[in-house]
VEXGUMAR-159740 format. One record per residue (C-alpha): x, y, z; residue in three letters. Coordinates in pm, 1 decimal. Each point is the difference from the previous one (the first is absolute). Example, Ala and Ser with C-alpha at 12.3 -4.5 7.8 and 13.67 -1.06 7.14 Angstrom:
2
+----------+----------+----------+------+
|     east |    north |       up | code |
+----------+----------+----------+------+
|   1230.0 |   -450.0 |    780.0 |  ALA |
|    137.0 |    344.0 |    -66.0 |  SER |
+----------+----------+----------+------+
//
This chain:
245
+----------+----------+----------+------+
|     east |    north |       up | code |
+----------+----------+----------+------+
|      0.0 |      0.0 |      0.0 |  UNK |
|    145.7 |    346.2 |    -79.3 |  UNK |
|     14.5 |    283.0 |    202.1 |  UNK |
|   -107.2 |    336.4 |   -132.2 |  UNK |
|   -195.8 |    305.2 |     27.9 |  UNK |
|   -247.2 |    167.9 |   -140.2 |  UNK |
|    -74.2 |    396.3 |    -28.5 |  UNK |
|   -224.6 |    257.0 |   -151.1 |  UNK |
|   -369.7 |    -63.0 |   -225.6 |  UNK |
|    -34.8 |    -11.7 |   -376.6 |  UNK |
|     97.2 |   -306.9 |   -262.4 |  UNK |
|    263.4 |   -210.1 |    129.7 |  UNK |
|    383.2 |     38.2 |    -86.9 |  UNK |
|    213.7 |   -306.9 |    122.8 |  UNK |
|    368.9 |    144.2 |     63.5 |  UNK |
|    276.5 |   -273.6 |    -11.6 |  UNK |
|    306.1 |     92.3 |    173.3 |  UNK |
|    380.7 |    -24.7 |   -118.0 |  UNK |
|    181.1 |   -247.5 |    119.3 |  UNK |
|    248.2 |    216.1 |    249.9 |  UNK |
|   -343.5 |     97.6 |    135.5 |  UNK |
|   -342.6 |   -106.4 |    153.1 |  UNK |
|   -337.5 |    198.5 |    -17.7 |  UNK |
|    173.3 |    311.5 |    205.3 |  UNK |
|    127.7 |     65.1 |   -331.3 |  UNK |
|   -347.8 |    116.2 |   -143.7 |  UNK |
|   -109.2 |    228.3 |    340.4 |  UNK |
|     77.2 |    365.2 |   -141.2 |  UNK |
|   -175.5 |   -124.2 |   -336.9 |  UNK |
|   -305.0 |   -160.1 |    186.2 |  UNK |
|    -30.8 |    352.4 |    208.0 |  UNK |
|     -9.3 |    204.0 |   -328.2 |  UNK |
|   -259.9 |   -243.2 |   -170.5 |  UNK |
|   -208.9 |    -64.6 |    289.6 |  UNK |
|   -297.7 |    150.0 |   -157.3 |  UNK |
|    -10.0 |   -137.6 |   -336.6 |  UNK |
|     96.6 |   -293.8 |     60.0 |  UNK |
|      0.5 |   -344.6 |    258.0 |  UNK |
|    324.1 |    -96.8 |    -26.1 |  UNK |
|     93.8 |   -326.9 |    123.9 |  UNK |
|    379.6 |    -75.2 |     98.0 |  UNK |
|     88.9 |   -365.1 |     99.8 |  UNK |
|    335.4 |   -155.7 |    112.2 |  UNK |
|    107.9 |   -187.3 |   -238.0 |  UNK |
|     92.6 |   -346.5 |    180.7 |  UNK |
|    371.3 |     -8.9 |    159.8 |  UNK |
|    -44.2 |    386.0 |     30.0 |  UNK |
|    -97.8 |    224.3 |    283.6 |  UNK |
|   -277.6 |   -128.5 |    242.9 |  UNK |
|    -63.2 |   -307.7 |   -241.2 |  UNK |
|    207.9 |   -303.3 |     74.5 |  UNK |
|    193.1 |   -201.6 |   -340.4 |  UNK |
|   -232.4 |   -290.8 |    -95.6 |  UNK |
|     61.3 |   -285.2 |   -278.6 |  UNK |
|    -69.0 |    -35.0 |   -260.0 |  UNK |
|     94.7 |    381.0 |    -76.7 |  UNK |
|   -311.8 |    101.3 |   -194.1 |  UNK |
|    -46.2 |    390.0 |     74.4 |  UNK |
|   -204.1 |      3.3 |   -290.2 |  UNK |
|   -243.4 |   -263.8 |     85.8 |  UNK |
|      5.6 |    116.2 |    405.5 |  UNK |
|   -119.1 |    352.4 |   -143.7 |  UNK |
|   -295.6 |   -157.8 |   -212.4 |  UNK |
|    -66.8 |   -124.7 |    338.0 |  UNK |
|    -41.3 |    296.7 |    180.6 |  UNK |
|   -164.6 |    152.9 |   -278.8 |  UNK |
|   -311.6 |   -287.8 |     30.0 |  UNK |
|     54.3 |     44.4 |    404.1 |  UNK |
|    -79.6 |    393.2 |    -14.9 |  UNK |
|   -276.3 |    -77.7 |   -310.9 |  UNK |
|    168.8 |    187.7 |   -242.1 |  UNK |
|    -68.2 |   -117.1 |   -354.2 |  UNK |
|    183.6 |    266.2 |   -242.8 |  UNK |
|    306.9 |    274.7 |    128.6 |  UNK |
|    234.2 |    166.2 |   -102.0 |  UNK |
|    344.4 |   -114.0 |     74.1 |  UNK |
|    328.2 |    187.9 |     45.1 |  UNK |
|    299.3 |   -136.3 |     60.2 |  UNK |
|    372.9 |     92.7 |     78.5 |  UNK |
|    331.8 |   -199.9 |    -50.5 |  UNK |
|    -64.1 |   -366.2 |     41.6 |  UNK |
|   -342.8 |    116.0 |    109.6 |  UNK |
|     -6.7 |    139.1 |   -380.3 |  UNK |
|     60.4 |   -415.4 |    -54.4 |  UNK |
|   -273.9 |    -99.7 |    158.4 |  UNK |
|   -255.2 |    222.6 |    -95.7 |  UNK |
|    115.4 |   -131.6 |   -341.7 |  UNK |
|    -50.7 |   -357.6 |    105.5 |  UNK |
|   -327.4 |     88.0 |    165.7 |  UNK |
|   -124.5 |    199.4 |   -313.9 |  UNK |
|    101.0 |   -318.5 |   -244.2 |  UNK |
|   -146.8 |   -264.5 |    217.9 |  UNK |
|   -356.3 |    170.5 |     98.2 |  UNK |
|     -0.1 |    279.7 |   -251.1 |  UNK |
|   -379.5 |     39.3 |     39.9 |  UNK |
|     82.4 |    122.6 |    409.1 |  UNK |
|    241.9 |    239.2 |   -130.7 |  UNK |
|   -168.2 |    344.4 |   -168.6 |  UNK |
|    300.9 |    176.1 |    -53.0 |  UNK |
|    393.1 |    -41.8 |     83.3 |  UNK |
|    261.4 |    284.7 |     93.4 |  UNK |
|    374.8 |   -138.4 |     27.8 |  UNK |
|    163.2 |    254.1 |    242.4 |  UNK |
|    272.3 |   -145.5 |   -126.5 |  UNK |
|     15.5 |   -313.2 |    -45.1 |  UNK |
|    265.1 |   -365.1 |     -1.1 |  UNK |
|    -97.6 |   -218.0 |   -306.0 |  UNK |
|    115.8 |   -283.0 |   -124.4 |  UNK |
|    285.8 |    -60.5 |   -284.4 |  UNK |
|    127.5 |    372.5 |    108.1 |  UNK |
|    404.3 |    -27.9 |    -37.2 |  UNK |
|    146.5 |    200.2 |    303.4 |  UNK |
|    211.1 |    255.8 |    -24.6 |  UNK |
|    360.5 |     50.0 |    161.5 |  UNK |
|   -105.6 |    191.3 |    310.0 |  UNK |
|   -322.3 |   -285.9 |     35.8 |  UNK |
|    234.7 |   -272.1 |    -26.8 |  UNK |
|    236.3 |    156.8 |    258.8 |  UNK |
|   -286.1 |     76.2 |    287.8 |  UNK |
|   -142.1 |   -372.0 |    -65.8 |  UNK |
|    378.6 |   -160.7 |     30.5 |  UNK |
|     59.4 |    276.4 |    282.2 |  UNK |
|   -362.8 |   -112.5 |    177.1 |  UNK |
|     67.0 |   -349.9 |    -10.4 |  UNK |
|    330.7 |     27.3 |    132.3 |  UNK |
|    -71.0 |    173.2 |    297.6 |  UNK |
|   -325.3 |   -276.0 |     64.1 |  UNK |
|    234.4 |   -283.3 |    -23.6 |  UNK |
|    226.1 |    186.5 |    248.6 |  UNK |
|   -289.8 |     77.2 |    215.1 |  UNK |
|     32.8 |    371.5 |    -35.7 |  UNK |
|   -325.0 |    111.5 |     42.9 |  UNK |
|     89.5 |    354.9 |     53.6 |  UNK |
|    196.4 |     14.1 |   -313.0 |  UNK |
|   -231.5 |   -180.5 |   -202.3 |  UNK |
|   -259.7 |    290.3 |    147.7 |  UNK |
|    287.9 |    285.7 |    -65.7 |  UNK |
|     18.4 |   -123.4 |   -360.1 |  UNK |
|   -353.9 |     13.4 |    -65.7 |  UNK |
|    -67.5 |    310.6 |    100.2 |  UNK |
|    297.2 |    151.0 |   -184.5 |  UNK |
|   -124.3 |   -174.4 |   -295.7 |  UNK |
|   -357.0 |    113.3 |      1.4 |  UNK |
|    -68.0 |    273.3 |    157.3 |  UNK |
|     74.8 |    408.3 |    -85.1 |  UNK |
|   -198.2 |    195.1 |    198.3 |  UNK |
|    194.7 |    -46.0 |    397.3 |  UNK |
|   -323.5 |     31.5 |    175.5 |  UNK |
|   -131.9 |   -322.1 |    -86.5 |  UNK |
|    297.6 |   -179.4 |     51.3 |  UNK |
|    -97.5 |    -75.8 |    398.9 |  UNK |
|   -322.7 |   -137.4 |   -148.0 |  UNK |
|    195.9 |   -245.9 |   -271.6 |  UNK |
|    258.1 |    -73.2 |    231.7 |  UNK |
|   -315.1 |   -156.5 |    247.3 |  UNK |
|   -149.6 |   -173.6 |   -263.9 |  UNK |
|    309.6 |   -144.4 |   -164.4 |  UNK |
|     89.5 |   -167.9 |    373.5 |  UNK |
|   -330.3 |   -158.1 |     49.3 |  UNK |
|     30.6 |   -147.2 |   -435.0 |  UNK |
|    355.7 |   -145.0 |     98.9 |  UNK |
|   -106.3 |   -112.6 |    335.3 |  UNK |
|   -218.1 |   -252.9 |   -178.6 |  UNK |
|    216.5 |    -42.3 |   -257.6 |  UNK |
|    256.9 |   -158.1 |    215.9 |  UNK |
|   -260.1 |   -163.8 |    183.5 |  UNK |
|   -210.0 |   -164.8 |   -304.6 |  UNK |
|    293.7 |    -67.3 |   -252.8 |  UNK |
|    -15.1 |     -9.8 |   -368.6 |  UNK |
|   -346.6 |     38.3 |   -118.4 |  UNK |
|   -120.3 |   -233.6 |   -315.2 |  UNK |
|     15.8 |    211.3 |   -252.9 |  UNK |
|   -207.5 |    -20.5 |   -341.3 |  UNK |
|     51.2 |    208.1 |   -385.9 |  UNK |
|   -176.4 |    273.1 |     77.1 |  UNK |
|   -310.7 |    153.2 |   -139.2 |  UNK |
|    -58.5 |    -70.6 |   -379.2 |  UNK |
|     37.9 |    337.8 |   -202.0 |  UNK |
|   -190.0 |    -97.7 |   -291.9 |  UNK |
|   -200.5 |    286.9 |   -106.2 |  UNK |
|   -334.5 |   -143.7 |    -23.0 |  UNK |
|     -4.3 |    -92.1 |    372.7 |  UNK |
|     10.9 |    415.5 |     87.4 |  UNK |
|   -329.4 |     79.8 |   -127.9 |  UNK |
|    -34.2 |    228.1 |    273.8 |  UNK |
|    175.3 |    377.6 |    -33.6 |  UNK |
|    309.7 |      5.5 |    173.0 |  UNK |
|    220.6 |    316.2 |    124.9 |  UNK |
|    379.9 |    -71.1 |    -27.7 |  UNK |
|    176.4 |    226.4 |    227.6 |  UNK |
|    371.8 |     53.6 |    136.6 |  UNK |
|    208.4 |    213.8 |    206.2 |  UNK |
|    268.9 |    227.8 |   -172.4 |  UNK |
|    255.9 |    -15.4 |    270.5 |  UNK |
|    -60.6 |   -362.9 |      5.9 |  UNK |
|    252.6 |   -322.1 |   -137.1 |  UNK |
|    -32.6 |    -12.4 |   -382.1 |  UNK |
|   -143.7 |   -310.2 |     15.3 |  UNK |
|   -384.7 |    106.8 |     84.5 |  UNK |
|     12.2 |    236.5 |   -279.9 |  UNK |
|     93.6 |   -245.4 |   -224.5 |  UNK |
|   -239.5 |   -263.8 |    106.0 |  UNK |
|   -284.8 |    245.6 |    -12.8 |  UNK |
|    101.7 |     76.6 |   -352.7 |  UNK |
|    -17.1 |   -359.8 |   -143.4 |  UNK |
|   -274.3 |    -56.3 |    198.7 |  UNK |
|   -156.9 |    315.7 |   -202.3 |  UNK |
|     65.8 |   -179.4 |   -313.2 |  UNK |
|   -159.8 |   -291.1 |    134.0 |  UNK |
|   -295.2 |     70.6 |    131.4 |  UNK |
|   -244.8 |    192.0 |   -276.7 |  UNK |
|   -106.8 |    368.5 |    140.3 |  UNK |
|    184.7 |    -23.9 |    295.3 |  UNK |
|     82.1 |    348.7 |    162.8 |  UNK |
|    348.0 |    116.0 |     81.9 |  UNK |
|     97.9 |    206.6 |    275.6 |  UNK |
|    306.3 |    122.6 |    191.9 |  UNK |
|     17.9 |    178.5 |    339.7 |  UNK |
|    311.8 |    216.6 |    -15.3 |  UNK |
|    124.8 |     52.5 |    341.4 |  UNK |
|    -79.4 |   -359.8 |     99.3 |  UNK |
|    195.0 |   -282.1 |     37.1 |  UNK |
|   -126.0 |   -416.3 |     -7.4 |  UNK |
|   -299.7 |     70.5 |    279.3 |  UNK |
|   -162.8 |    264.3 |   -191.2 |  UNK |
|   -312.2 |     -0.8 |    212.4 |  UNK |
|    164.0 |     64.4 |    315.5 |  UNK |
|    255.5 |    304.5 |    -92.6 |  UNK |
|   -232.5 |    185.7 |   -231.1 |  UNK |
|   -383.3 |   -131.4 |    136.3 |  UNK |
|   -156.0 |    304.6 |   -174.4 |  UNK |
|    115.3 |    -59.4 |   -330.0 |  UNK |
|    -30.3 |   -369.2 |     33.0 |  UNK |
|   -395.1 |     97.6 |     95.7 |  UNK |
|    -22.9 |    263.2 |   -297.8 |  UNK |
|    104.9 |   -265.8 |   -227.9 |  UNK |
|   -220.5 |   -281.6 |    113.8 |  UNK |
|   -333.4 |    196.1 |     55.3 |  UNK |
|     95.4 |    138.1 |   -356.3 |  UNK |
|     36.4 |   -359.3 |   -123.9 |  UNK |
|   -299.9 |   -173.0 |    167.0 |  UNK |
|   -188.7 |    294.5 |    -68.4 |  UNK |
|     69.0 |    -84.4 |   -383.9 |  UNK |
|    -14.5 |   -373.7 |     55.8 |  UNK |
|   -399.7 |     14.6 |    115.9 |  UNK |
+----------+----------+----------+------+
//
């Protein structure tokens, strides 16, 4: 069962959180749409209050809530790996998913680039070692820009390597398919411009990909768009689901 919260009134908007994160993540976004919107913000299992679970199906535990809180159609947004799994979600249940905003997003087949490489050998290093606080260090340093969310990260990224190290490797499948006749709904492709490359570049193909999908970038921002620059990230998503009704 995953934890989460819900806030505000209005059609639902599930928010999937990155994968340094949990559903803190989405708090100053929640507070800006809390009148057109009911957002819903789970933790993903293995990440804040939820504890890991096998099989590792995030997708399949959020189709779950979704029938728990009776919610037949939402919108979905998605960051980082959470960008993944809203992916996964929208190609396995497409008719629960209404529309789909990648804030950014992980996919599948994406070739990383030298600094992504070097945080994932650097991360893994310091795990193996057991160096949780430099595993934490590097992650913040990685993703964040903007200083005054870095206690916040910092939190969340101790609690996502705390049950790392206590659940293991998680089975891990391809990926979401990206064939462009499962995105039927309209999708928002958005990434941070003081973010790695790499999110840019995935949003790009991804572009190609998927037919009428929107493209977006949030200047000052770096990977968790949402929580440095929450009133842009709400401009461009009432904008978008405005459209997408």
């Amino acid at each position: 069962m995953l934890a989460y919260d819900v806030a505000g009134d209005g059609p639902p908007l599930l928010l999937i959180h990155a994968g340094v994160a949990d559903a803190r993540m989405w708090a100053p976004l929640t507070e800006r749409l809390r009148g057109r919107f009911r957002t819903i913000a789970p933790d993903l299992p293995g990440f804040g209050r939820t504890p890991p679970s096998r099989p590792f199906d995030p997708a399949g535990e959020l189709i779950a809530l979704l029938d728990e809180l009776g919610v037949a159609r939402t919108a979905v947004a998605g960051a980082s790996f959470g960008g993944w799994v809203a992916m996964e979600l929208a190609t396995r249940a497409p008719a629960r998913v209404g529309a789909l905003a990648l804030l950014p997003t992980a996919a599948p087949g994406h070739e990383p680039s030298p600094a992504l490489a070097d945080f994932d050998a650097a991360e893994a290093a310091a795990l193996a070692a057991g160096d949780v606080e430099r595993a934490i260090t590097l992650n913040v340093e990685t993703w964040v820009r903007d200083p005054a969310i870095a206690p916040l990260v910092a939190d969340m990224a101790r609690i996502v390597v705390g049950h790392q190290l206590e659940a293991g490797d998680e089975d891990e499948d391809g990926g979401p398919e990206l064939a462009p006749e499962r995105f039927a709904m309209p999708v928002l492709l958005v990434d941070g411009g003081r973010d790695l490359p790499d999110f840019a570049a995935i949003a790009d193909r991804l572009a190609d990909v998927i037919p009428g999908a929107r493209r977006a970038t949030v200047p000052e921002a770096g990977h968790l768009v949402a929580l440095e620059r929450p009133d842009a990230v709400a401009k461009l998503l009432t904008g978008f689901l405005r459209e997408a009704n």
